[in-house]
Structures are given as C-alpha cells and as structure tokens.
NUSE-953152 format. One line per 3 residues: number of its first residue (from 1); their letters; for each residue z, x, y of C-alpha. Coordinates in pm, whole numbers, plus 32768, in hexadecimal, padded with zeros to 4 digits. Layout:
<pts>
NUM> a> Z X Y; ...
</pts>
This chain:
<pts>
1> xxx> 6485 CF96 ACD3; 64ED CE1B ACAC; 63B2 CD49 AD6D
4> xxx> 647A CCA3 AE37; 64CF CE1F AED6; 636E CE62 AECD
7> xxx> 6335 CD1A AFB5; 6466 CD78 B08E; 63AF CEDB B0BE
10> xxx> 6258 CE5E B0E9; 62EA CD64 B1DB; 6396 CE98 B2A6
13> xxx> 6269 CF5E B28F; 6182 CE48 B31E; 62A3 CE2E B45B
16> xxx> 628F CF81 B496; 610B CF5B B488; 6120 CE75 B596
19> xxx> 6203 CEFF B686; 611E D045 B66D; 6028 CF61 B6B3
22> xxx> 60BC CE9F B7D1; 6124 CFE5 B870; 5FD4 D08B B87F
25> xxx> 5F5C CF4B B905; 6059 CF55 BA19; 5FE0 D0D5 BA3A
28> xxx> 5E78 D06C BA72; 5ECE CF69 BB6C; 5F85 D043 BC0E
31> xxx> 5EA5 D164 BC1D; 5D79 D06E BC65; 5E50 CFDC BDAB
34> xxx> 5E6B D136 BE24; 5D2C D158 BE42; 5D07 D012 BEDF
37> xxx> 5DEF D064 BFEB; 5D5D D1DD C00B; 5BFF D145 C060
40> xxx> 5C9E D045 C162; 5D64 D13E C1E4; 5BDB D1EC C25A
43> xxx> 5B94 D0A5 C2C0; 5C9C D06D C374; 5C83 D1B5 C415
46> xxx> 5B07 D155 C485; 5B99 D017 C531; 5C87 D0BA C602
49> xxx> 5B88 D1C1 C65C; 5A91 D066 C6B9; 5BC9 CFDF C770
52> xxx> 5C1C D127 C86D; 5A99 D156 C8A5; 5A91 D001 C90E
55> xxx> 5BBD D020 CA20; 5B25 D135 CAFB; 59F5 D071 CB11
58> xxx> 5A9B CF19 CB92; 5B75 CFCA CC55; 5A28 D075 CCF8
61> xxx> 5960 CF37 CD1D; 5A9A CE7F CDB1; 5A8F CF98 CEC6
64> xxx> 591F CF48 CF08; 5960 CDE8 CF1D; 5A6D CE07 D037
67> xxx> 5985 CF10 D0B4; 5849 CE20 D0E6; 5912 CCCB D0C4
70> xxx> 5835 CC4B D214; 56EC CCD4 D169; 56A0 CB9D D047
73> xxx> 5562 CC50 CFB0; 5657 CD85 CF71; 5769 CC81 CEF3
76> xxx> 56B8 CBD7 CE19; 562D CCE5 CD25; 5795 CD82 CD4D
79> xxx> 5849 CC58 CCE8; 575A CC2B CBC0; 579B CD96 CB5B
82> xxx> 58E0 CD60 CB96; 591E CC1A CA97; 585A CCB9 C973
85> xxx> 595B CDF2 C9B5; 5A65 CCF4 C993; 5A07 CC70 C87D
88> xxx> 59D6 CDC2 C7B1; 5B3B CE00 C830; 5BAD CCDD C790
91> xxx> 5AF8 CCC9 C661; 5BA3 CE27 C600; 5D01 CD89 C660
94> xxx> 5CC7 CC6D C583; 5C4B CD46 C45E; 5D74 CE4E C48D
97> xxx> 5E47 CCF7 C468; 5D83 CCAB C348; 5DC5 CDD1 C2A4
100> xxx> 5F19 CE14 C2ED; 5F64 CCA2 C250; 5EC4 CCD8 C0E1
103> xxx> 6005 CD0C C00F; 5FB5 CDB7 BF07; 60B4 CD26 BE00
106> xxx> 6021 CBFF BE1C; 5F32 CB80 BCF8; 5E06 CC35 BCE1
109> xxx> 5D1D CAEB BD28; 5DED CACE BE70; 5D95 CC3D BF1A
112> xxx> 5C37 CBE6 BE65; 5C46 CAB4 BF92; 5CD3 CB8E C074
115> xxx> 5BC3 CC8F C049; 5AA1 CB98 C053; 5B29 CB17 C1A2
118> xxx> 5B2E CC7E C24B; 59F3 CCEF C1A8; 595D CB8D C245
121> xxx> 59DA CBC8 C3A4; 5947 CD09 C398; 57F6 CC83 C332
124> xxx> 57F1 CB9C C44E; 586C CC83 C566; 5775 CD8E C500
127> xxx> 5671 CC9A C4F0; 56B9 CC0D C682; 56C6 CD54 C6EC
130> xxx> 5572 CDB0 C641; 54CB CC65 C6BC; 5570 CCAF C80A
133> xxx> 5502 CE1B C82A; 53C3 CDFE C8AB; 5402 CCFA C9D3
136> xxx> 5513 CDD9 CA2D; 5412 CEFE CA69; 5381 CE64 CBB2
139> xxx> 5512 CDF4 CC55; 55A2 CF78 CBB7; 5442 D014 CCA7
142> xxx> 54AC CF5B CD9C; 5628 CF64 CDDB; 560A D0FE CD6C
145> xxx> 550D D145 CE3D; 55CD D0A9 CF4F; 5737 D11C CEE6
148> xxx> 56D4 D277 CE87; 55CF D2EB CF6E; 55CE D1B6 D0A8
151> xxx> 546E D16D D005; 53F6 D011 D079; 5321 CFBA CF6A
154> xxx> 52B8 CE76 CFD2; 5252 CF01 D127; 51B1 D02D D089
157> xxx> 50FD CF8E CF49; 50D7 CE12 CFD7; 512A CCC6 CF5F
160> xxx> 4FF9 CCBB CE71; 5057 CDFA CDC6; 51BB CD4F CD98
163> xxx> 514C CC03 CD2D; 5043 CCAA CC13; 5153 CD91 CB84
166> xxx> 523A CC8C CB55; 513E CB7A CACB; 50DD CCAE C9D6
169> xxx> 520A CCE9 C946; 5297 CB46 C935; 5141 CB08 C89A
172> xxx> 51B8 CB79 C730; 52FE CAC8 C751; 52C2 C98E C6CC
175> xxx> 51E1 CA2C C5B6; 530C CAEC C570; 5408 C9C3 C552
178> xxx> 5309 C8EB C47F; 52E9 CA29 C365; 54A4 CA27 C37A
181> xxx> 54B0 C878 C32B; 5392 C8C2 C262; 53FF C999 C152
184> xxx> 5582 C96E C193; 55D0 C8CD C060; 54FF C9DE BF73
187> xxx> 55C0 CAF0 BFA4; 568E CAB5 BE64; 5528 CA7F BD9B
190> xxx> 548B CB84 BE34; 5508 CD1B BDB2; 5430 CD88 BEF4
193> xxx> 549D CCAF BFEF; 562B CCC8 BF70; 55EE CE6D BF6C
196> xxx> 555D CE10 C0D7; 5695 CD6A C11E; 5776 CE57 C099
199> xxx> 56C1 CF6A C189; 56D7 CE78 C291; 5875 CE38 C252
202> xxx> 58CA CFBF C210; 58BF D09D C0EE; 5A4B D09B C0DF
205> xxx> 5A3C CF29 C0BD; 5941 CF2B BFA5; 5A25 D032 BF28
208> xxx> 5B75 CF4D BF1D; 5AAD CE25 BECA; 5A01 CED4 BD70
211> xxx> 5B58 CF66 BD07; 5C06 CE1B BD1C; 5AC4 CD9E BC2D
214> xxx> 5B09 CE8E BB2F; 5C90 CE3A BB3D; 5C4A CCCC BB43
217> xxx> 5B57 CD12 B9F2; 5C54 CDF9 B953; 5D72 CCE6 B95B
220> xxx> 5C75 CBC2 B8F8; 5C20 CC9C B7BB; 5DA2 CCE0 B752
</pts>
C-alpha cells in the first residue's frame, strides 16, 4: 500500500472515529435530558398537587371572610391566612411557568440558568413558609376554631393568652431572617449548607440539577 493510501485510510478511519464519537455524545445528552425532564416531570407533579391543595383552602377562608366581614378580630387573622395561601398559590404558578419554559435544546449552560432560577425560588418560598409557620399557628387556632366548631377563642382563652402565643411564635422571626442574610452567600462554599439547600428546593430538583453537571462535565472533557 502506497503511503499516501495509507494517509487517505488513516484519515477515513479517524472520521469515522469521530462521528462514533459525536454520536454517542449526542446519545448521552440525550439520555442525560431524559432524565432531566423525568425528575421535573415529579416536580412538576408536586407543584400542581401544592397548587389544588391551596384552592380549597382560599376558597374556604374567602367564605369565612364574607361570613364574619363585620367581626375585624375574625378578619384579620383570616385575611392573614388568607395572603400567605395566596402566595403558596402563586409561587407554584410561577414555578410550573418556570418549568414549562426550560427548552431543553438549548445549550446546556442555559437550562443550567434555568435550573438555578427554579431551584432558587424554591429555596425562598420554602423558607417564608417555614419562617411563617409558626405565627400562623395562633391566626389557623383561631379562625378554625371559629370556622369549624363556632369556638370564640378570644372570648374563651382571653386577650393575654392571644397576645403570648403570638409574641411566642414572632419572637424567632427575626433570628430566623438574620441566620438566611447571614449565611446566604455560603451555600456554594459550604457541601452542608448546599445539601441543606438542595433538601430545602426538592430532591427532583437536585436530581435535574446534578444530571445537567455531569452533562455539562462530559462535553467540557470532549
């Protein structure tokens, strides 16, 4: 074999080589993406589940108000009750948006950006409703109490008992938002705090997020 055939052949082999290559790259991404989309598919499934729980209860609490609309010391813990059910309601609508925008054809760095924005809305709506939790306690006794079994707690329990409960549970509060500003920005330095936030945003999410690393690392490496 003249050399010039041999370089002809070595130069066919080596094309071959690399669409074999580029293929099972393509493969991988693809396979990797379906995964992706499989775990956002359960998160996606938890939102709407968030989103329908959330109706019956604002639809509830709006019944109350127009109930006890003369009454303000029923109002008020109902109205409060009422926003933070709002909010949850749109919080899920705005991550089901979220998720139904990430196209996944797009560069892997771009549904990386996608992902980090979800996973950070998640962080910060699970964190409200944590910090919120407990100053909800005394408004829920009150407006359930009232709703469910015509229960007048503050003519039962008393002003006092009222005003404790809810100076109780708003005590931690600002404890709460000092630890969030505190350590906000260490949660990329930190493997405990970052596997706290990936708890925090949803398995699924951590899920998506870690397969997108290891395509992102894969195609870096080619």
């Amino acid at each position: 074999m003249e050399l010039d055939d041999l370089k002809a052949a070595w130069r066919e082999l080596d094309r071959r080589l690399e669409s074999v290559l580029a293929l099972d790259r393509r493969v991988l991404r693809e396979l990797k993406l379906d995964k992706t989309r499989s775990a956002l598919r359960r998160l996606t499934g938890l939102l709407v589940f968030e989103l329908i729980a959330g109706v019956p209860a604002v639809l509830l609490l709006g019944s109350f108000l127009a109930e006890h609309y003369a009454a303000a010391r029923f109002v008020a813990p109902a109205l409060l009750l009422h926003a933070v059910t709002l909010f949850t309601i749109l919080a899920s609508v705005r991550q089901l948006a979220m998720v139904a925008r990430i196209d996944y054809s797009a560069p892997i760095l771009t549904i990386q950006h996608a992902l980090a924005e979800l996973r950070a809305s998640r962080i910060r709506t699970t964190y409200w409703i944590l910090v919120l939790a407990p100053p909800l306690w005394t408004p829920l006794a009150i407006v359930s109490a009232k709703g469910l079994f015509g229960f007048d707690v503050y003519r039962e329990f008393g002003p006092l008992w009222v005003t404790l409960n809810l100076g109780v549970c708003l005590a931690p509060i600002p404890l709460a938002i000092w630890v969030a500003r505190r350590y906000a920005g260490s949660f990329h330095s930190s493997r405990i705090l970052e596997y706290l936030a990936d708890i925090i945003a949803g398995r699924s999410l951590a899920t998506a997020r870690s397969l997108l690393e290891e395509i992102a690392k894969f195609e870096e490496e080619r």
